[in-house]
KOLTORTOR-474162 format. One line per 10 residues: their letters; for each residue x, y, z of C-alpha. Coordinates in Angstrom, 2 decimals. Layout:
# residues N
a = X:Y:Z | ... $
//
This chain:
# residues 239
xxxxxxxxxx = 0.00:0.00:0.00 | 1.39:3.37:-0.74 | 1.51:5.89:1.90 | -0.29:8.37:-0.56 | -3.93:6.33:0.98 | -2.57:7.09:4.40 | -4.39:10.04:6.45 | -2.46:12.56:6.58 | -2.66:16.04:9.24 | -4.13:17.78:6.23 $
xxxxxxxxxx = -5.98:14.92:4.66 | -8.11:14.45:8.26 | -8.23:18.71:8.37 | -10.04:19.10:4.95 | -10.47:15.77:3.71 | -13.98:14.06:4.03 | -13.85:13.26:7.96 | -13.08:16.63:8.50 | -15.91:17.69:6.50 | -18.07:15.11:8.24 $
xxxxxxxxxx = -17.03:16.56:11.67 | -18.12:20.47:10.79 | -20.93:18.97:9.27 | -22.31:16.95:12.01 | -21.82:20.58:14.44 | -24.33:22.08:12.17 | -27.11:19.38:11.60 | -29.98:18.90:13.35 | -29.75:15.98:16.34 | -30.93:12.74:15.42 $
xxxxxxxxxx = -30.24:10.63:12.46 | -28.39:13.32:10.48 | -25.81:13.72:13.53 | -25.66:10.10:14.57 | -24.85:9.40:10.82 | -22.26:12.09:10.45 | -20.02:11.18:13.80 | -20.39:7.45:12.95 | -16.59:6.52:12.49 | -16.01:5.23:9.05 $
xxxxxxxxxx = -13.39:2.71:7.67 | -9.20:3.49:7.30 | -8.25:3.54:3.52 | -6.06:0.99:4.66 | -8.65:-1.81:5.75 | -9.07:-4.83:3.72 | -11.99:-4.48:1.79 | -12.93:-7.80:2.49 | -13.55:-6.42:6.42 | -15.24:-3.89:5.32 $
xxxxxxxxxx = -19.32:-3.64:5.23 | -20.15:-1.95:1.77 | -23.88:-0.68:0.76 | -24.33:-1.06:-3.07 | -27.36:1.63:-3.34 | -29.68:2.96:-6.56 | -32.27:5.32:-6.48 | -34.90:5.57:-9.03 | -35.72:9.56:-9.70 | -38.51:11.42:-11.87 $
xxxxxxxxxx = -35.28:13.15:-13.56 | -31.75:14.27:-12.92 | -32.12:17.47:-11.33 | -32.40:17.26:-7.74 | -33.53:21.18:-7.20 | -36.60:19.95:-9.75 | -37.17:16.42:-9.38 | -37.48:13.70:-6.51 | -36.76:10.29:-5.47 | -38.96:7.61:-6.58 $
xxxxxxxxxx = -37.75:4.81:-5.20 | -34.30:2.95:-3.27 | -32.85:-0.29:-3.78 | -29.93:-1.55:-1.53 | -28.21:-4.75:-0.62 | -24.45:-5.41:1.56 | -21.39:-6.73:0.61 | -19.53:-8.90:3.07 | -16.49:-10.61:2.76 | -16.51:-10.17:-0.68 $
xxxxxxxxxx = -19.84:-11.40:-1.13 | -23.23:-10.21:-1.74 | -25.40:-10.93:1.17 | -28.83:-10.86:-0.29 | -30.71:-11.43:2.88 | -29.68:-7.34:3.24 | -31.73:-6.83:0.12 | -33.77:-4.18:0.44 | -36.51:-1.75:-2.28 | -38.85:0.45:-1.43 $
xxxxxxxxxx = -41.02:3.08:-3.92 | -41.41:6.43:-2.09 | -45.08:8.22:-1.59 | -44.23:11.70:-3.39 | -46.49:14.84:-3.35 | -46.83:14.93:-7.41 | -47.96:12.93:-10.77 | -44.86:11.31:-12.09 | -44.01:12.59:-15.45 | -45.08:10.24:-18.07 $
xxxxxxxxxx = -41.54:10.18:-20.11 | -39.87:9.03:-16.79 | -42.80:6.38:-15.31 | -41.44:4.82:-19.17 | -38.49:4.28:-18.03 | -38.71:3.08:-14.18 | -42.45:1.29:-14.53 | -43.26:3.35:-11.23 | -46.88:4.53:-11.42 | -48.75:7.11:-9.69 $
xxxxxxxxxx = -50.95:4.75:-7.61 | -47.81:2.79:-6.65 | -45.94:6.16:-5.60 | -48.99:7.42:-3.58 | -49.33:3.98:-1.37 | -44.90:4.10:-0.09 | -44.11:5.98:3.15 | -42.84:9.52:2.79 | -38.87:10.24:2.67 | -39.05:12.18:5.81 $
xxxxxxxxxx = -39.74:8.61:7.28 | -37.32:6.78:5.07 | -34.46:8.74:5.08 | -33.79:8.41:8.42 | -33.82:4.68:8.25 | -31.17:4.68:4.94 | -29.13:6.91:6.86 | -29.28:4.07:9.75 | -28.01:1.54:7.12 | -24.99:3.74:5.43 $
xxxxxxxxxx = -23.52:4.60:8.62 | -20.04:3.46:9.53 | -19.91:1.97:5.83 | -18.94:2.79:2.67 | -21.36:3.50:0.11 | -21.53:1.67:-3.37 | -22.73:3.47:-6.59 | -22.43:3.48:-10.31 | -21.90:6.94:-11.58 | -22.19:8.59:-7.70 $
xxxxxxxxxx = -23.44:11.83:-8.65 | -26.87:10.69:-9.11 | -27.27:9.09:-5.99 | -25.31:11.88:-4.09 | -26.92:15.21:-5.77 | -30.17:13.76:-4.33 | -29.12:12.68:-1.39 | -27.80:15.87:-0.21 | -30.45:17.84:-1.33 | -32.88:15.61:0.83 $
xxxxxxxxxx = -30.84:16.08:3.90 | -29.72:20.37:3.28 | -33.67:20.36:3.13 | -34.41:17.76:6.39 | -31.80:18.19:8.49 | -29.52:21.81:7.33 | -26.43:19.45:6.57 | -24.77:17.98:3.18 | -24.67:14.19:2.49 | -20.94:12.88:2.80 $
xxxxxxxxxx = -19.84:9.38:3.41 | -17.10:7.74:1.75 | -17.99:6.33:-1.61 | -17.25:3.79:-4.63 | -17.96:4.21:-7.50 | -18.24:1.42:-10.27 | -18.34:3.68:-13.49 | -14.51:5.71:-12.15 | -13.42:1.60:-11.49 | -14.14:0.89:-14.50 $
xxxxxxxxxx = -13.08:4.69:-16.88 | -9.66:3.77:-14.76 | -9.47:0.30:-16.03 | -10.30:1.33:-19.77 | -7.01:3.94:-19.41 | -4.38:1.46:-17.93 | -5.48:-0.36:-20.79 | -5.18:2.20:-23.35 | -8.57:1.05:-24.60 | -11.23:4.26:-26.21 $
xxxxxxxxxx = -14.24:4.98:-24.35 | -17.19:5.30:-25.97 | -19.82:7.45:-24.24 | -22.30:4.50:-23.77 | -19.48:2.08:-22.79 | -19.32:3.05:-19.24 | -22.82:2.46:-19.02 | -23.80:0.17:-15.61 | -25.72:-2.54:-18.38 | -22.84:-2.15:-21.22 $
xxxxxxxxxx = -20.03:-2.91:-18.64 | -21.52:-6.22:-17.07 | -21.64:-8.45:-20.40 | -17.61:-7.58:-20.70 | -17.62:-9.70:-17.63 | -20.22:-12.26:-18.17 | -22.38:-10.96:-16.04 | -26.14:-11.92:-16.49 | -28.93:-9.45:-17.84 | -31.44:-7.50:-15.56 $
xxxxxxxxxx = -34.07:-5.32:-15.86 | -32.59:-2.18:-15.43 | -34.33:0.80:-13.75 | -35.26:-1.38:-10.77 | -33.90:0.62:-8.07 | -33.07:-3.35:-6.36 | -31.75:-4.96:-9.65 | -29.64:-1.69:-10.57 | -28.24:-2.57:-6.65 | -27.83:-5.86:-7.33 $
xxxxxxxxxx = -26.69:-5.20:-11.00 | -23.72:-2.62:-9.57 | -22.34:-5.26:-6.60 | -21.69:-7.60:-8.98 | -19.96:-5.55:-11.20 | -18.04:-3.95:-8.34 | -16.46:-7.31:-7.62 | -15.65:-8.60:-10.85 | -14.08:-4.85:-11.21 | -12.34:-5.56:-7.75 $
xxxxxxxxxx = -10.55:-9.00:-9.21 | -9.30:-7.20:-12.28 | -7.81:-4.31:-10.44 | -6.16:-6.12:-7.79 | -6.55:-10.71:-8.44 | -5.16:-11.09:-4.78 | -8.00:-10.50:-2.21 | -5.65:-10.44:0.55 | -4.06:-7.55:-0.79 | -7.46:-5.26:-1.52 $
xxxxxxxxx = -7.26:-1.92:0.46 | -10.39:0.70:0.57 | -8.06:3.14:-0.60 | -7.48:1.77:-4.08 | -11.18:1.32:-4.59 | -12.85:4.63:-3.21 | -13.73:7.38:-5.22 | -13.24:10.09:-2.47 | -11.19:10.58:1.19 $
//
């Protein structure tokens, strides 16, 4: 391990548990705080000691000052497996029709939306689940734009935790390999058949979950084939 994924004075200052910390002074008590100070893993660990939330959320479109969260799909990694006993999906009761060019594309319906609990409930309990771990994602910006709108809005604090993403795994791949990147081949459903992974339906907030984990650890094999030498620091997408 290079001493570049070692904390540093300045790295712990202004790096993401220092952001965490003035964070957590400013949020609301409760789940916001409790989430914030919850310690989370050394870049150093072994990621196979490491509890890791793969995580998709299903939106009416990708502006989060616009548009909401439909739905949230989530399920652990443990010891370098998937544990799908952690599985988890819920759709989210929102205070609007769904616009008919996204219900296309995620199959979420009005009357389905209007019978799920309210974020203000579920947020709290996703926060509950993320804490102390590391957070999972294909193309993080999605999942973390919304994220931290919801909780500036709930709780007067940004969304940080540390995070992996599969698409930056997999752009870093294509450029120690010299390969061209299309813009579709990063794509979470264009990736998976390079490694023989099966086909889901995609937008399913629990499949896209599901879909990402397994693609996270086939990515994890090609970037480092010895699991005894996998550190969260090669693998995380910010510090």
């Amino acid at each position: 391990m290079s001493t570049s994924a070692k904390p540093t004075r300045l790295s712990r200052l202004f790096g993401l548990a220092g952001k965490r910390r003035r964070a957590a002074a400013r949020a609301t008590p409760g789940a916001m705080r409790d989430f914030l100070l919850a310690p989370t893993p050394d870049a150093c660990a072994p990621l196979s000691q490491i509890d890791i939330v793969s995580l998709d959320l299903e939106t009416t479109g990708l502006n989060p000052r616009r548009d909401v969260i439909l739905s949230h799909g989530l399920v652990t990694l443990r010891d370098d497996t998937i544990d799908l006993a952690s599985a988890r999906h819920e759709i989210i009761r929102i205070s609007r029709q769904i616009p008919e060019a996204s219900a296309v594309i995620h199959g979420i319906t009005d009357d389905q939306a209007a019978s799920g609990r309210p974020l203000e409930i579920i947020l709290p309990e996703l926060l509950a689940q993320l804490a102390g771990k590391v957070m999972l994602v294909h193309f993080a910006r999605v999942e973390q734009r919304f994220l931290d709108a919801a909780c500036r809005r709930l709780y007067g604090a940004p969304f940080l935790t540390p995070t992996i993403d599969t698409l930056l795994l997999a752009e870093r791949l294509f450029s120690l390999r010299n390969h061209s990147i299309q813009p579709t081949d990063l794509r979470l459903f264009n990736l998976r058949p390079r490694y023989n992974l099966p086909r889901y339906q995609a937008h399913n907030a629990l499949s896209d979950a599901l879909a990402t984990a397994e693609l996270f650890l086939a990515l994890a094999a090609e970037i480092q084939p010895n699991p005894d030498k996998r550190r969260l620091g090669a693998f995380i997408s910010n510090h």
